[in-house]
N, C-alpha and C positions, 0 to 999 in steps of 0.2 A: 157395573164393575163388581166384580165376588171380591172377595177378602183377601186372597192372593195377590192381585192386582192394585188394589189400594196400598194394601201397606209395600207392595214395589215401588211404584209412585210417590210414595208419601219418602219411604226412605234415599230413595237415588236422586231426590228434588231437593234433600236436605232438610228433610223438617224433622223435628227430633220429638219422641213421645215423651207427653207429660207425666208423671209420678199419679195424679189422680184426677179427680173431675168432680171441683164440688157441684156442680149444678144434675149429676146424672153417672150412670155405670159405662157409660160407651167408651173408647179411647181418643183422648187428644192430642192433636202434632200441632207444633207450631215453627217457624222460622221468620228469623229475622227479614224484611221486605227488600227488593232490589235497590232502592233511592233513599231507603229511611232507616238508620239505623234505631231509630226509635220505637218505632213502629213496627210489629210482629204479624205476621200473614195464620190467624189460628182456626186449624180444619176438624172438626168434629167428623172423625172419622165414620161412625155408626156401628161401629163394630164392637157388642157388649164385650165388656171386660170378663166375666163371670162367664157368660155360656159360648166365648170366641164366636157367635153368631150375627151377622145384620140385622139388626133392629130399627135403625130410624136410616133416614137418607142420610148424604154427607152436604155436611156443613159449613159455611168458610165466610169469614171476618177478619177486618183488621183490628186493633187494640193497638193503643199509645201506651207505652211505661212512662209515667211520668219521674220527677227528680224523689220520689219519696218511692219507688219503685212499687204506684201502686197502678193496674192493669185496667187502661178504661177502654171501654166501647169506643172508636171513631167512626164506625161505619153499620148500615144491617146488614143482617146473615143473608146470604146466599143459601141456596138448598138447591140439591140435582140427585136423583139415584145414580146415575153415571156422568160420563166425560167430566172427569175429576179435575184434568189439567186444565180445560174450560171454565169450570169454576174458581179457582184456583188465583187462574188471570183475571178474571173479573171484580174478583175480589181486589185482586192486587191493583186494578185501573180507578178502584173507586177514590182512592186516597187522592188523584186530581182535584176532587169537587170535596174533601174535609174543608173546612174552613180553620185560618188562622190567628193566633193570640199578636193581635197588633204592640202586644208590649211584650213579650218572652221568647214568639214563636212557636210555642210551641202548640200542637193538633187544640182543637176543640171538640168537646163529648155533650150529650145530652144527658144532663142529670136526670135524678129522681125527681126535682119540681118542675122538671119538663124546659127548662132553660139551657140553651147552650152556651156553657163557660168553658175555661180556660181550663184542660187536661190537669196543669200545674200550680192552679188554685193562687195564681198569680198576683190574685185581686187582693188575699190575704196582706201579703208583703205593701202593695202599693196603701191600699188605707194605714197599715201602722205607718209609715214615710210619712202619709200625708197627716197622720194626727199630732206626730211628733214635731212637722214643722211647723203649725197650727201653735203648738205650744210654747214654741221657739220666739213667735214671733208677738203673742203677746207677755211675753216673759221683757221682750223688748220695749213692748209701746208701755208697760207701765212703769220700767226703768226712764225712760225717756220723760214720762209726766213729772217723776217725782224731782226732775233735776229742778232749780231757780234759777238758772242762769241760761238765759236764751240767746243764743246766738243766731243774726240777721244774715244768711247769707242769699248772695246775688245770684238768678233764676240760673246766670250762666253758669255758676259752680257745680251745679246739680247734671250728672252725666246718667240720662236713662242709657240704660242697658237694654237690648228687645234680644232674645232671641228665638230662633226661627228652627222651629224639629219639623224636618218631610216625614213620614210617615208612610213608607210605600203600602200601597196594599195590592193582592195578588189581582193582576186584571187573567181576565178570560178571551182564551183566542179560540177562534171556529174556524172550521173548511170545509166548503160544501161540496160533499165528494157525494158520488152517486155513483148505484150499480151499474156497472158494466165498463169504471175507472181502470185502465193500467195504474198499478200505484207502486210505490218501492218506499224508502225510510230512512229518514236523517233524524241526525241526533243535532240538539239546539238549545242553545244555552241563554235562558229567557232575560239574563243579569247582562251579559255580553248584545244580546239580541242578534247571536249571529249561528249559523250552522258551524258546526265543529268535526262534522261527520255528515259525508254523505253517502249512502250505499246503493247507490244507482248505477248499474252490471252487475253489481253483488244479489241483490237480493231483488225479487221481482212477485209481483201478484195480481189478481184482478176484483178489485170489490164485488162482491154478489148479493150482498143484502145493507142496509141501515134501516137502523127500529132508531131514531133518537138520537142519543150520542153511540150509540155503539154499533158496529161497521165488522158485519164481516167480510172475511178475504179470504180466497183460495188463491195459497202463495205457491207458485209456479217455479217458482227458483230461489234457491237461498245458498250459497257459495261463501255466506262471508262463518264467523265465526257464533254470530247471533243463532242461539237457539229460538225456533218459532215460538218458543211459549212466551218468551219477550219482545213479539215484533208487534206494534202499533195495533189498538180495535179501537178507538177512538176517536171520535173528530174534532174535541175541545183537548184543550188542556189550561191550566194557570201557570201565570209567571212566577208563582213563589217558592219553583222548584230549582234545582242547580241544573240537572238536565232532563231533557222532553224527547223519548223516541215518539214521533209523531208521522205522519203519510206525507208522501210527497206524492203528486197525480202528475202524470208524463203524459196521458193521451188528450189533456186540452188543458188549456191554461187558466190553472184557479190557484188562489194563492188564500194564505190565514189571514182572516181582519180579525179584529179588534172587537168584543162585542159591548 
């Protein structure tokens, strides 16, 4: 893609150019992601700032802002000299497989010790809690030593308390779809576990390749409102999202398990 074309793409898709680029001279667009308002879809265009010329290929990751609005990696760069909107969506499919903060929600990042923690440094807040109660509690046991008067009471007076926190964590669903699939596309709500949308007459395709998880399709027909650069390239997805456009296969009967 020349220069013209990029920055068409980049601006009619909504992505808005950055003020600067401290890691390099090229220009950067970013926009907010389809499902995540937290999460920023951000495209190193390659296009120096200085001589308006292509210098490096084009670039594309997602970044979490976390609550201190500061801008972490959740995913690797992608790279392609061309089909921009291709990468674009690839980028955008990988947030499926980010892993999540079982206590905030919020994305996880790879720090600089090579450790994947919690985007919102979450861990911070929970040890002050737990030092505090820590200190609570023997502020108590040696109030309680110092009293003389001990009172005998009966096993039955004594009411344990238990309680019980689920803890959902996101499970992983697959579908073994293979080339030369009729396929079309429902929307499905992993919380609900039901279809909420199906677009079957609407929108129509035929698998022609899978590498892995990602599955391409020459879609044949699209009638509904769905622009293709949002229709399904994957064959997994997690439950930890609100909704999942995912494949549906009409020319023989396979359905998503559990993996």
């Amino acid at each position: 893609m020349n220069i013209v074309q990029r920055k068409a793409y980049l601006n009619i898709n909504g992505f808005t150019k950055h003020k600067a680029n401290k890691r390099g001279t090229t220009i950067i667009f970013s926009r907010k992601h389809t499902t995540d308002a937290s999460v920023r879809v951000v495209v190193d265009s390659g296009i120096d700032s200085n001589t308006g010329r292509i210098t490096t290929p084009i670039n594309a990751k997602l970044v979490f802002i976390n609550r201190d609005n500061h801008w972490r990696d959740i995913t690797t760069t992608s790279t392609a000299w061309t089909d921009l909107e291709v990468l674009v969506k690839k980028a955008e499919d990988q947030i499926n497989f980010v892993p999540i903060c079982k206590h905030c929600q919020a994305k996880k990042f790879t720090a600089k010790s090579g450790k994947v923690v919690c985007a919102n440094a979450c861990w911070v807040t929970w040890s002050g809690k737990a030092k505090k109660k820590s200190q609570k509690k023997s502020q108590k046991t040696a109030q309680k030593s110092s009293e003389t008067v001990a009172q005998k009471k009966s096993p039955r007076t004594y009411n344990k308390k238990t309680e019980k926190k689920s803890q959902k964590t996101a499970a992983i669903y697959s579908l073994d779809i293979k080339p030369g699939d009729l396929v079309t596309m429902e929307l499905y709500n992993p919380h609900t576990e039901k279809v909420t949308e199906n677009y079957e007459g609407k929108v129509l395709g035929i698998a022609t390749e899978v590498h892995g998880d990602n599955v391409k399709t020459m879609w044949t027909s699209n009638t509904s409102t769905m622009s293709e650069h949002y229709l399904p390239s994957s064959r997994r997805f997690q439950t930890h999202r609100n909704a999942v456009r995912r494949f549906k296969v009409l020319s023989r009967k396979v359905e998503w398990k559990k993996e």
